[in-house]
C-alpha positions as CSV (number, residue, x, y, z in Angstrom):
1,X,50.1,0.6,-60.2
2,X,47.3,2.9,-60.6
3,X,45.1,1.9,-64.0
4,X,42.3,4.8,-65.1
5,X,39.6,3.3,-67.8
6,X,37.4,6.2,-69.0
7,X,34.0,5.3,-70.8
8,X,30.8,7.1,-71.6
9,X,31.8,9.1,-74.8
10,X,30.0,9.7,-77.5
11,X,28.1,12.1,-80.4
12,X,25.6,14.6,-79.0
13,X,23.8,17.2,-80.3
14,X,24.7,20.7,-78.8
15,X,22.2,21.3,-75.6
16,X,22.6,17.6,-74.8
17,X,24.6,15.8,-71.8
18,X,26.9,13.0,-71.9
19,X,28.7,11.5,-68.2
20,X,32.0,10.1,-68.9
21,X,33.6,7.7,-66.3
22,X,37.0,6.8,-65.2
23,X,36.9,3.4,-63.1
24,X,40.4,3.2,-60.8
25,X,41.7,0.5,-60.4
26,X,44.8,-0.4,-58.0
27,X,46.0,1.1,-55.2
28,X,43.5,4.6,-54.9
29,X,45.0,5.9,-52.1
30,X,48.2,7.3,-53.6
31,X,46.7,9.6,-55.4
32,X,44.6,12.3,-53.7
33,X,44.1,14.5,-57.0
34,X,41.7,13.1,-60.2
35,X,41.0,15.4,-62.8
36,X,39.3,15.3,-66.1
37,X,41.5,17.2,-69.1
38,X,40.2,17.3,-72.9
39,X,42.2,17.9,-76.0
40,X,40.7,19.1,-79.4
41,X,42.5,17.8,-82.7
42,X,45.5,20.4,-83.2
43,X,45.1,22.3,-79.4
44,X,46.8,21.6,-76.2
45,X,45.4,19.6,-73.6
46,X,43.0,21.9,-71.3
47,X,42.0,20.7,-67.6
48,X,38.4,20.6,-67.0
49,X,38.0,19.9,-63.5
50,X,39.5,18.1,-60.8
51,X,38.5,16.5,-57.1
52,X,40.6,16.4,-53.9
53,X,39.3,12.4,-53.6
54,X,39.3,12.9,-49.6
55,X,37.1,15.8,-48.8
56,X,35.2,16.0,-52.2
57,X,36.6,20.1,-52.9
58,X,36.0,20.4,-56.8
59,X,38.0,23.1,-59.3
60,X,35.9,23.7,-62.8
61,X,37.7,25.3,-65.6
62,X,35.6,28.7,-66.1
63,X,34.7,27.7,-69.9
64,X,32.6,24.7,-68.5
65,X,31.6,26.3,-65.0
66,X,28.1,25.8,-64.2
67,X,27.8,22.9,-67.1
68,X,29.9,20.6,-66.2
69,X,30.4,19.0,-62.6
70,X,32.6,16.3,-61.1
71,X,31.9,14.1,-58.6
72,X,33.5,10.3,-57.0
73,X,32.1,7.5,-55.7
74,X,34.5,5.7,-53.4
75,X,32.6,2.9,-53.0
76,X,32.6,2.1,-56.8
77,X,36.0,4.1,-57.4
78,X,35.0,6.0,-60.0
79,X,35.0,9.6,-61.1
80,X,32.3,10.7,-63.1
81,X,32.3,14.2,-65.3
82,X,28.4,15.4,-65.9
83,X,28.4,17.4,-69.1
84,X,25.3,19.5,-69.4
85,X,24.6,21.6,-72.2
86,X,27.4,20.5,-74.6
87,X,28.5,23.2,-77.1
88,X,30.3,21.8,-80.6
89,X,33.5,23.7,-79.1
90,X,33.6,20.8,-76.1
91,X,34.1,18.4,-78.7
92,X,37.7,17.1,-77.9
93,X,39.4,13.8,-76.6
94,X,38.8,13.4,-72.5
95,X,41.0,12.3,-70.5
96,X,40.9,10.8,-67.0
97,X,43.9,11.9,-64.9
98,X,45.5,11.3,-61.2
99,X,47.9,13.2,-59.2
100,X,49.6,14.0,-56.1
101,X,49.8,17.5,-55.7
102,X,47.6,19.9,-53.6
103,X,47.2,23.5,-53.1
104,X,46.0,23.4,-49.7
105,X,42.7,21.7,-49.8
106,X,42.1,21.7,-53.8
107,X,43.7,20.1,-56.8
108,X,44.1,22.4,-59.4
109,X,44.2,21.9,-63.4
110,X,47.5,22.0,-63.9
111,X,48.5,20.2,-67.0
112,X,51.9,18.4,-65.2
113,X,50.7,17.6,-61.8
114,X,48.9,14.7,-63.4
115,X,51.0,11.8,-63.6
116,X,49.0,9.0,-64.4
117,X,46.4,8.8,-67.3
118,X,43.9,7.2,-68.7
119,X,43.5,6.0,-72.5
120,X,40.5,9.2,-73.3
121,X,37.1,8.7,-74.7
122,X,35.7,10.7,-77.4
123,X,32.9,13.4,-77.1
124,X,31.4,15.3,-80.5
125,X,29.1,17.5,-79.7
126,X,27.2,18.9,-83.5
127,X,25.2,21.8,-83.8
């Protein structure tokens, strides 16, 4: 069974970067989708961006495009999330998520394609 542990969370002023982690552990090959979602107190859980784990293709939610970036390294399975100029509205619960299904060569951020998830990690970002 796949197990996701995310880590690197944590209070930021706004213009400041935080990289969370998700280490996966168990059998990484059944899943060819990871994704990161985040979920502010009272909203619904939003993707953020996501990584076809074979060829490396990356989706970025436009609210985060060209701040945030995703990236895997398979010889430490883990999928980072680089947040770069943090805004108090990215302050939310992040969640580490894996999936199985495609859309030709991408995984997209669709909330129920991700069937396995990780515990979250906290990010507040103040102004």
């Amino acid at each position: 069974q796949l197990q996701l542990v995310e880590s690197g969370g944590g209070s930021v002023q706004a213009g400041g970067s935080l990289r969370l982690s998700c280490r996966v552990s168990g059998y990484t090959y059944s899943h060819n989708c990871m994704a990161w979602f985040h979920q502010a107190p009272g909203k619904e859980r939003e993707g953020v961006a996501s990584i076809y784990t074979r060829i490396g293709t990356t989706f970025v939610a436009d609210s985060v495009k060209g701040r945030f970036t995703i990236s895997l390294d398979n010889a430490k399975n883990t999928v980072y999330l680089e947040m770069n100029s943090l805004k108090p509205e990215d302050t939310a619960m992040y969640y580490c998520a894996a999936g199985t299904t495609m859309y030709g060569s991408w995984c997209l951020l669709v909330l129920g394609d991700y069937t396995l998830w990780g515990q979250g990690t906290q990010v507040t970002v103040s102004s």
